[in-house]
C-alpha positions in Angstrom: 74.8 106.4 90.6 72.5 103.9 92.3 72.2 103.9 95.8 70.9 100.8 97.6 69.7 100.3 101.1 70.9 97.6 103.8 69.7 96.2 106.8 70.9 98.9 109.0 70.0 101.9 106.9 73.1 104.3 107.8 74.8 101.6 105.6 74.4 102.5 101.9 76.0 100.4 98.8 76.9 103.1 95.8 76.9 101.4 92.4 78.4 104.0 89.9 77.4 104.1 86.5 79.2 102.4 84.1 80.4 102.6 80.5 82.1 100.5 78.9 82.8 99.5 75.6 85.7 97.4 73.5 88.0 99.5 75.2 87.3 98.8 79.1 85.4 101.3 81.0 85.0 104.3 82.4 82.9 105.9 85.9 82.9 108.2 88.0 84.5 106.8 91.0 83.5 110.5 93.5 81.2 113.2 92.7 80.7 115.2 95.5 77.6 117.2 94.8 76.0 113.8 93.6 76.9 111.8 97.2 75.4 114.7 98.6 72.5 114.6 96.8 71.6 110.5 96.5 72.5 110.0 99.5 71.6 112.5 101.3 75.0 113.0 103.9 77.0 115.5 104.1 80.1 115.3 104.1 84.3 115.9 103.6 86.4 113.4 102.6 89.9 114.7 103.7 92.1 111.6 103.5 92.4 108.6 100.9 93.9 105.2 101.9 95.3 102.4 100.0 96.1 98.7 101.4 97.5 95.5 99.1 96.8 92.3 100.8 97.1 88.9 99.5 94.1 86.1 99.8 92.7 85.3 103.2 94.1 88.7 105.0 91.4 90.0 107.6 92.2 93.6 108.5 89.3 94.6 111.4 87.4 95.4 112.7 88.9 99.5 113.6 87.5 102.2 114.7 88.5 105.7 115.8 86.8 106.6 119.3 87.7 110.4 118.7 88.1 111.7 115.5 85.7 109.0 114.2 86.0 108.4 110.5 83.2 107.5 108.1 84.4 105.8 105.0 83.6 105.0 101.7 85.4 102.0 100.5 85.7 100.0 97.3 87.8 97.1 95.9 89.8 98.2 93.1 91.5 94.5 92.7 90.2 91.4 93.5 87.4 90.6 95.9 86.6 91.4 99.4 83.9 90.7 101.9 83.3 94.1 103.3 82.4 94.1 107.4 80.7 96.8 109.5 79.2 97.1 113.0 77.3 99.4 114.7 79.3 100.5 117.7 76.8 103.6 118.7 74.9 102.5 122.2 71.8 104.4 121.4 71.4 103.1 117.6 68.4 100.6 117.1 70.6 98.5 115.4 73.7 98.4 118.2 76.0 95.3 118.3 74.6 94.4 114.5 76.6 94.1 111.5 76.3 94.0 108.0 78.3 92.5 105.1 78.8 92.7 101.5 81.2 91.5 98.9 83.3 94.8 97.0 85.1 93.8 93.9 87.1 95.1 91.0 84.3 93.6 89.0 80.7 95.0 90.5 82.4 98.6 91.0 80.3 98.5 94.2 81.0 101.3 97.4 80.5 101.0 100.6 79.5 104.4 102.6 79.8 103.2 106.5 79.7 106.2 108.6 81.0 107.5 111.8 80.5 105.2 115.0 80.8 101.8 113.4 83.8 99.2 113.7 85.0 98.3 110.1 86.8 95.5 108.7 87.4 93.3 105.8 88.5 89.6 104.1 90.7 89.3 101.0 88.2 86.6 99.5 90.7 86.6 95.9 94.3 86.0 95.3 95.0 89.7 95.7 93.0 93.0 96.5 93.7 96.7 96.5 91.2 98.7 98.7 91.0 102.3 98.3 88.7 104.8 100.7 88.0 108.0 101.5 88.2 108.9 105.3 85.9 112.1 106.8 88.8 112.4 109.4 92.8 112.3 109.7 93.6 109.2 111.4 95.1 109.3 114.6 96.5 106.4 116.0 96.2 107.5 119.6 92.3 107.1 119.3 92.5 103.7 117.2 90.4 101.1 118.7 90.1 97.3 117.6 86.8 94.6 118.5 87.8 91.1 117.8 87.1 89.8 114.6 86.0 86.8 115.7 84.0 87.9 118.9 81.4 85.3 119.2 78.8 87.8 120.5 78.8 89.9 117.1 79.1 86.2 115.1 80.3 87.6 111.7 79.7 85.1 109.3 83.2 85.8 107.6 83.3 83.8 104.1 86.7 81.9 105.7 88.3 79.0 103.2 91.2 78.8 105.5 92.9 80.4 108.7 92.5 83.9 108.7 95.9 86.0 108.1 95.5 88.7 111.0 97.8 91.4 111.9 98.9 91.0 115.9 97.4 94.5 116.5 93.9 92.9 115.8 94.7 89.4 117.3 94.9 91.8 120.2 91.3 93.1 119.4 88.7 93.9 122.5 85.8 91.6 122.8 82.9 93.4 121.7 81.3 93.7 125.4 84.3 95.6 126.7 84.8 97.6 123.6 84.9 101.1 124.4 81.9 102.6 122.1 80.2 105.6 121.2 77.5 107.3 123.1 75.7 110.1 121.2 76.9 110.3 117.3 
């Protein structure tokens, strides 16, 4: 596994090793001892998720204010433009985001940890996103910023209106977001 920095360097891209031959492919999609190791986090994944969503779907930007979850998502169908923002008030990089594209095709991850707001855009047809959570969700603790908050100005990849749930329609605006302190 490769592991590549980004511009806010708790945000790591994993890019698995991959064989393939005339058959397809194969790769190791988790190894626990090797995240450990490469990436140097601890942690324990103790929940998997699973969402189907059709092109132009925007799902974001969540967050858990207790019981925060990091994640480590990838694109199993299709494409996505993967979203996260640092929501902790005494990072360096608070109120930035950072976004990449996840696809069935590069077999890229995503790890975004604890204390940042996460979200993404079906950029394909179709997409299956699967990731691992380090927490049980809990709905009584979710939280949702705007995706479109002008103050965080995500440069979403958008062909067309966005197809947005009502629950994030009903987003916060980043400056009234309630946000972590000390994580």
């Amino acid at each position: 596994m490769k592991i590549i920095a980004t511009e806010i360097p708790d945000i790591l891209i994993i890019e698995p090793k991959v064989f393939g031959d005339n058959r397809g492919f194969f790769l190791e999609s988790y190894n626990h001892k090797a995240f450990c190791e490469k990436t140097e986090v601890a942690v324990n994944f103790v929940q998997d998720n699973h969402s189907s969503s059709k092109q132009n779907v925007l799902r974001g930007l969540h967050y858990q204010i207790q019981q925060p979850q990091g994640k480590l998502v990838r694109a199993i169908v299709g494409t996505i433009f993967d979203v996260a923002v640092d929501i902790r008030k005494s990072s360096p990089t608070f109120g930035k985001w950072v976004g990449y594209t996840l696809s069935a095709e590069n077999k890229r991850q995503i790890w975004i940890p604890s204390g940042f707001a996460h979200g993404f855009l079906v950029v394909s047809e179709t997409a299956e996103v699967l990731y691992k959570t380090t927490d049980y969700y809990a709905p009584q603790h979710e939280r949702c910023i705007l995706w479109n908050d002008p103050e965080l100005a995500i440069d979403w990849p958008l062909t067309a209106s966005p197809i947005v749930s009502a629950k994030d329609q009903a987003g916060k605006p980043f400056q009234s977001a309630e946000v972590f302190g000390n994580l």
